[in-house]
N, CA, C and O of each residue as an XYZ file, in Angstrom:
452
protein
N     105.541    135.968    113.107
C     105.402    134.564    112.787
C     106.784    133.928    112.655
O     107.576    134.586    111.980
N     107.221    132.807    113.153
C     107.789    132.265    113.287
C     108.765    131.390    111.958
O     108.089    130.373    111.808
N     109.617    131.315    111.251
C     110.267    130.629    110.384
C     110.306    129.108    110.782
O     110.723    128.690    111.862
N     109.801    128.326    109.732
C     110.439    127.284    109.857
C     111.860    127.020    109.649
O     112.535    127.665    108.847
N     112.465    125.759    110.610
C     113.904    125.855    110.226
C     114.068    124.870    109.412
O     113.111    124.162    109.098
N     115.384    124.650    108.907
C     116.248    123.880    107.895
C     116.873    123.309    108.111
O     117.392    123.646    109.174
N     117.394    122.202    107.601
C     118.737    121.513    108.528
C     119.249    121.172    106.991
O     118.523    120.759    106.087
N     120.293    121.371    106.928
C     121.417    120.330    106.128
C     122.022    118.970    106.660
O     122.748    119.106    107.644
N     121.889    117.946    106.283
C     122.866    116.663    106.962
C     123.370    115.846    105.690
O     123.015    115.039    104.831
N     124.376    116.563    106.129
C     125.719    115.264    105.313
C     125.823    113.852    106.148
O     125.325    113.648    107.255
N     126.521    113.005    105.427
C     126.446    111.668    106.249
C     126.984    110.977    105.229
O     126.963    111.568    104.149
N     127.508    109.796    105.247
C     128.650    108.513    104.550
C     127.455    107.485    104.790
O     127.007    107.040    105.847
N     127.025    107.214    103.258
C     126.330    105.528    103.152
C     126.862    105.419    101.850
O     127.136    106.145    100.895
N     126.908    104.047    102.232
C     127.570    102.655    100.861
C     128.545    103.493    100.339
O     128.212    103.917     99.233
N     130.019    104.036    100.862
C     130.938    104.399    100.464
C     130.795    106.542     99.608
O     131.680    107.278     99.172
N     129.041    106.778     99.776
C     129.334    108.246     99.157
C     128.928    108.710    100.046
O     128.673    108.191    101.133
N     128.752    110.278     99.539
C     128.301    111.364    101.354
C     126.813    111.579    100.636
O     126.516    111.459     99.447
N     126.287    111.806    101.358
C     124.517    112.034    101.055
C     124.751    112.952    101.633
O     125.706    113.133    102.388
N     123.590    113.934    101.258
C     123.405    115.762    101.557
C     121.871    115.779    101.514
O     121.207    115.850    100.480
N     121.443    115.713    102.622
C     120.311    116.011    102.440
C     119.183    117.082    103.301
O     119.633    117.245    104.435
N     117.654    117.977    103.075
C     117.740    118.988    103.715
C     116.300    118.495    104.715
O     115.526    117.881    103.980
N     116.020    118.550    105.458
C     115.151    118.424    106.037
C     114.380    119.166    107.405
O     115.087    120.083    107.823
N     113.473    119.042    107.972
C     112.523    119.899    108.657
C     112.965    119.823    110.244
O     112.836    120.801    110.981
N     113.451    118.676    110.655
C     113.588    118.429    111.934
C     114.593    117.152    112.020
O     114.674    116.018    111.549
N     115.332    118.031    112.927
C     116.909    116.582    113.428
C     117.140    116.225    114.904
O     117.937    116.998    115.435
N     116.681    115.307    115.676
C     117.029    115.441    116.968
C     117.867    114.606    117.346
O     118.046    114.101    116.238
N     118.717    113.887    118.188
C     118.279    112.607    118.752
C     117.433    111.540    119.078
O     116.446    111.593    119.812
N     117.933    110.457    118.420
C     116.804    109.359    118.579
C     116.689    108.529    120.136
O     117.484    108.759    121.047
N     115.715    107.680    120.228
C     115.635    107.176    121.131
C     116.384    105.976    121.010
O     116.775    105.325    121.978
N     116.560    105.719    119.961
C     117.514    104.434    119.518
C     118.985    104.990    120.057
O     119.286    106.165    119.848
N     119.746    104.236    120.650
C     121.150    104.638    120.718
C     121.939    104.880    119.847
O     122.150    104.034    118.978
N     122.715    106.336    119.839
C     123.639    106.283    118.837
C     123.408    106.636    117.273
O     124.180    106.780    116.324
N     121.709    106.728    117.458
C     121.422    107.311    116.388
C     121.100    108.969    115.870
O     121.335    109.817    116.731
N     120.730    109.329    114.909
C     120.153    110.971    114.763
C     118.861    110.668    114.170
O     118.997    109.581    113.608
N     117.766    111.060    114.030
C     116.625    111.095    113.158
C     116.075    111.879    112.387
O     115.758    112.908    112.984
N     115.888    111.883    111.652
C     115.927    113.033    110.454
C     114.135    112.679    110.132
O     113.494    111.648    109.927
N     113.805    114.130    110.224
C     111.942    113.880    109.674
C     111.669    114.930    108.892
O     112.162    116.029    109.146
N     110.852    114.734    107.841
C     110.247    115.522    106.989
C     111.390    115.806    106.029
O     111.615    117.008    106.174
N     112.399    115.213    104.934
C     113.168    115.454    103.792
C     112.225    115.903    103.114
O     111.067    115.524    102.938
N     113.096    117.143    102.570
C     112.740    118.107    101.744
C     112.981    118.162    100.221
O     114.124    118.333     99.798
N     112.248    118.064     99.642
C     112.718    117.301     97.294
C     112.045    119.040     97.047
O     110.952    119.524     97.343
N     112.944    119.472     96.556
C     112.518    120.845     95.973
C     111.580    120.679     94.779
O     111.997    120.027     93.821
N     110.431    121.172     94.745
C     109.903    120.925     93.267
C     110.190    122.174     92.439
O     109.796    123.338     92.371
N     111.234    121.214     91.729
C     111.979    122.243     90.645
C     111.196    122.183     89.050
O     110.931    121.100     88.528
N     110.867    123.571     88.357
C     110.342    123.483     87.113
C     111.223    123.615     85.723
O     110.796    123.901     84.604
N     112.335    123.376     86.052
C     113.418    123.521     85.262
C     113.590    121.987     84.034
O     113.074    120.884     84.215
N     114.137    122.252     83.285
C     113.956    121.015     82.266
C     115.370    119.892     82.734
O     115.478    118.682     82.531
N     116.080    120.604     83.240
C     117.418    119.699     83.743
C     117.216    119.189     85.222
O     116.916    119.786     86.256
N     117.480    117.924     84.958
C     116.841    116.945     86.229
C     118.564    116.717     86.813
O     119.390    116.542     85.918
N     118.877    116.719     87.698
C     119.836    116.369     88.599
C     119.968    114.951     89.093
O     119.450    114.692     90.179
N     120.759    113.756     88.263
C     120.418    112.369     88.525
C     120.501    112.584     89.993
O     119.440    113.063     90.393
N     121.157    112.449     90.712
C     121.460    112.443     91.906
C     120.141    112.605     92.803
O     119.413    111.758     93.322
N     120.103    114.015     92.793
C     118.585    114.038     93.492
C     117.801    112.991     92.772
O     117.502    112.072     93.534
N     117.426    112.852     91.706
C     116.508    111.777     91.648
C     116.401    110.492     92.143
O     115.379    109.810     92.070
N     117.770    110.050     92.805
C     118.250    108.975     92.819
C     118.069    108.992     94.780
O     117.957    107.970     95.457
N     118.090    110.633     95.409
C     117.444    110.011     96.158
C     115.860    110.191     96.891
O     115.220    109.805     97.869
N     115.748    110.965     95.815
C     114.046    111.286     95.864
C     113.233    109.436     95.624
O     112.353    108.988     96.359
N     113.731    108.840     94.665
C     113.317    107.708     94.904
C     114.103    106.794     95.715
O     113.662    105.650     95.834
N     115.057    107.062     96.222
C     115.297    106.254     97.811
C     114.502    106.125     98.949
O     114.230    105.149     99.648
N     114.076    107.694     99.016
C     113.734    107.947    100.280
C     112.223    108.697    100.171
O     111.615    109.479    100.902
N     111.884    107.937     98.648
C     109.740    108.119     98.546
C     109.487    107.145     99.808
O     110.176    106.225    100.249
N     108.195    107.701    100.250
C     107.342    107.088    101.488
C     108.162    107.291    103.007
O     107.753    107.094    104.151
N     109.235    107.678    102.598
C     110.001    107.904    103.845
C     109.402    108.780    104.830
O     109.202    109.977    104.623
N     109.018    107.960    106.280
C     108.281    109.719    107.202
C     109.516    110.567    107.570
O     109.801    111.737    107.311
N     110.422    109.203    108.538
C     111.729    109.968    109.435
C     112.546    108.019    108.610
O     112.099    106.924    108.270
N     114.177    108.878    108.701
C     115.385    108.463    108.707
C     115.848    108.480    109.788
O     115.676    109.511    110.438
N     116.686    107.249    110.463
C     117.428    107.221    111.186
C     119.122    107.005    111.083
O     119.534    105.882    110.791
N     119.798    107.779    111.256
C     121.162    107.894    110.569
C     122.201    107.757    111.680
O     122.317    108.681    112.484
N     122.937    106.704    111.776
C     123.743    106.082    112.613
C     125.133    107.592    112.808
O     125.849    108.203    112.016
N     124.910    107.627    114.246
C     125.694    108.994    114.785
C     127.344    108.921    114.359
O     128.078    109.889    114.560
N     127.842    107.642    113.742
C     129.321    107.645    113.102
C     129.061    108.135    111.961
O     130.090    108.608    111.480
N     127.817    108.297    111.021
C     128.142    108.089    110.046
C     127.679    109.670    109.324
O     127.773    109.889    108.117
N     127.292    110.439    110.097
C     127.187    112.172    110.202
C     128.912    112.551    109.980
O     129.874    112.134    110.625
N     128.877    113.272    109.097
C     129.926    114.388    109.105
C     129.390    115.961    109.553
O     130.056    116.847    110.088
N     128.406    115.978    109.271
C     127.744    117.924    109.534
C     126.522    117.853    109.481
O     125.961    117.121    108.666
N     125.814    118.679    110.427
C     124.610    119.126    110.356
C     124.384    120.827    110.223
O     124.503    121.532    111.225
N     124.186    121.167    109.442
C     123.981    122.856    109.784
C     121.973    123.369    109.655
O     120.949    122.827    109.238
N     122.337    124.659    110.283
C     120.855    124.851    110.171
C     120.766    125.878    108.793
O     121.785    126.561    108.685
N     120.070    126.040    108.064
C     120.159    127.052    106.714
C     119.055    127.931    106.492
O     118.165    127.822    107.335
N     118.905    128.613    105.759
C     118.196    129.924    105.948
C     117.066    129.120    105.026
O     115.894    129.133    105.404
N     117.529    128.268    103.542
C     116.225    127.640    102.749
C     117.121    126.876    102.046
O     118.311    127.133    101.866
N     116.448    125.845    101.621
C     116.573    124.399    101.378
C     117.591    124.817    100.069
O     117.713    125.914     99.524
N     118.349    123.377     99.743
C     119.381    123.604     98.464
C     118.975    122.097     97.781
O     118.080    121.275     97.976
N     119.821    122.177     97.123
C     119.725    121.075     96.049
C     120.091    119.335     97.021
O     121.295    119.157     97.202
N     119.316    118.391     97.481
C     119.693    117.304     97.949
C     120.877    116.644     97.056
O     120.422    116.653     95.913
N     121.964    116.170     97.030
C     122.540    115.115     96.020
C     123.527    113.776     97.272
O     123.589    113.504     98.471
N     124.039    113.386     96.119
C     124.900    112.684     96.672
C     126.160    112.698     95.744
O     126.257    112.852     94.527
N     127.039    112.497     96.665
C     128.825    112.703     95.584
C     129.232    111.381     96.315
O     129.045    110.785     97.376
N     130.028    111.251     94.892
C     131.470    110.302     95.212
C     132.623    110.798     96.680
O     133.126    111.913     96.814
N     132.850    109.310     97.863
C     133.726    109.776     98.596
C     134.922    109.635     98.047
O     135.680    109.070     98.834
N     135.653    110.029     96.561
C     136.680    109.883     96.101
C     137.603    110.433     97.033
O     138.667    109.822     97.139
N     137.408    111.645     97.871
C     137.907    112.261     98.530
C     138.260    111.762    100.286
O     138.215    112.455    101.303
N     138.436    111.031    100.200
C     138.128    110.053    101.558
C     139.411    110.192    102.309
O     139.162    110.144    103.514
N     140.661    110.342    102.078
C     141.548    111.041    103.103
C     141.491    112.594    103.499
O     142.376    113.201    104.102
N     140.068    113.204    102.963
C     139.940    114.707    103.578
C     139.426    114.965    104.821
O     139.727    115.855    105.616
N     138.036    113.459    104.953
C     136.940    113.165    105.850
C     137.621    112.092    106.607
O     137.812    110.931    106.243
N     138.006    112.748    107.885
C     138.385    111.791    109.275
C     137.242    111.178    109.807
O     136.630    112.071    110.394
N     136.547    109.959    109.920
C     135.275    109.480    110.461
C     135.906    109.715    111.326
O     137.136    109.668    111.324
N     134.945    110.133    112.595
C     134.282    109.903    113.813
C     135.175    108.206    114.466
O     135.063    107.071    114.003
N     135.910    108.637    115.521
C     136.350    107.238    116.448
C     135.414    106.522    116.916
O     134.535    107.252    117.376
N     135.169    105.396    117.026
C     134.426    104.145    117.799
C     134.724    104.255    118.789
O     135.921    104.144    119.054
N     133.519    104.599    120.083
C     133.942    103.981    121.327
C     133.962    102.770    121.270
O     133.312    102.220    120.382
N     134.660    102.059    122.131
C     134.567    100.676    122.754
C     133.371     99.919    123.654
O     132.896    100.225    124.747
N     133.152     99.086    122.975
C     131.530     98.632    123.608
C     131.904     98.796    125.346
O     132.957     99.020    125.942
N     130.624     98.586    125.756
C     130.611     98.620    127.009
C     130.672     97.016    127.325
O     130.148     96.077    126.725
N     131.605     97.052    128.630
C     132.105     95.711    128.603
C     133.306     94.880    127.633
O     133.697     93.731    127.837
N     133.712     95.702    126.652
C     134.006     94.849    125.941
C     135.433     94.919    125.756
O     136.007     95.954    126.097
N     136.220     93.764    125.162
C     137.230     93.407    125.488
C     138.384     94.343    124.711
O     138.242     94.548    123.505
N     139.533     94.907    125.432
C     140.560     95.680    124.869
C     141.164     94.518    123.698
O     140.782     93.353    123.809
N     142.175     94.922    122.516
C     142.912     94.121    122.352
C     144.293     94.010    123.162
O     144.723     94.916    123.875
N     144.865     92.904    122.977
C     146.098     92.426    123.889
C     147.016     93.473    122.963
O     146.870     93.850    121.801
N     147.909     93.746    123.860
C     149.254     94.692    123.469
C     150.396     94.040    123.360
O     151.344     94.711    122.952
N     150.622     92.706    123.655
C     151.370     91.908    123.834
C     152.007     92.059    122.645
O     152.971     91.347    122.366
């Protein structure tokens, strides 16, 4: 029988990195995007709640699939079983080189002049 797989995806929204684990990551049909389906909320029986995860367990209640703009991925890995979802401060923001912008199609260089 077959394992289901895992994915880890980090990613940069509103200035922090989100970590989150989910069932399936492909390419979207949308350009430029990734899609993320089935996020995974561990149901933990422990008395210590992790704001973070909570914070995005209720982000992303009712959520089927996420679509996560392909600049804004730092890592995807595949994992053996799910970890703790959170989100951190990008205090660290000269460690993480974003991803370069192509140049639209068509669109205008700046002057070098």
């Amino acid at each position: 029988m077959k394992a289901d797989k895992i994915y880890r995806i980090a990613f940069h929204n509103r200035g922090d990195i989100y970590e989150l684990h989910a069932r399936e990551v492909h390419q979207s049909a949308m350009y430029a995007f990734v899609e993320v389906e089935g996020i995974i909320f561990g149901e933990r029986s422990s008395v210590v709640v992790d704001p973070s995860e909570e914070r995005l367990k209720s982000e992303f209640a009712g959520v089927k699939r996420t679509y996560i703009p392909l600049q804004a991925v730092i890592r995807i890995d595949e994992v053996e079983r799910e970890g703790a979802n959170k989100i951190t401060a990008s205090g660290d923001s000269d460690k993480v080189t974003p991803f370069p912008l192509p140049n639209p199609p068509g669109g205008t260089q700046p002057d070098s002049n």
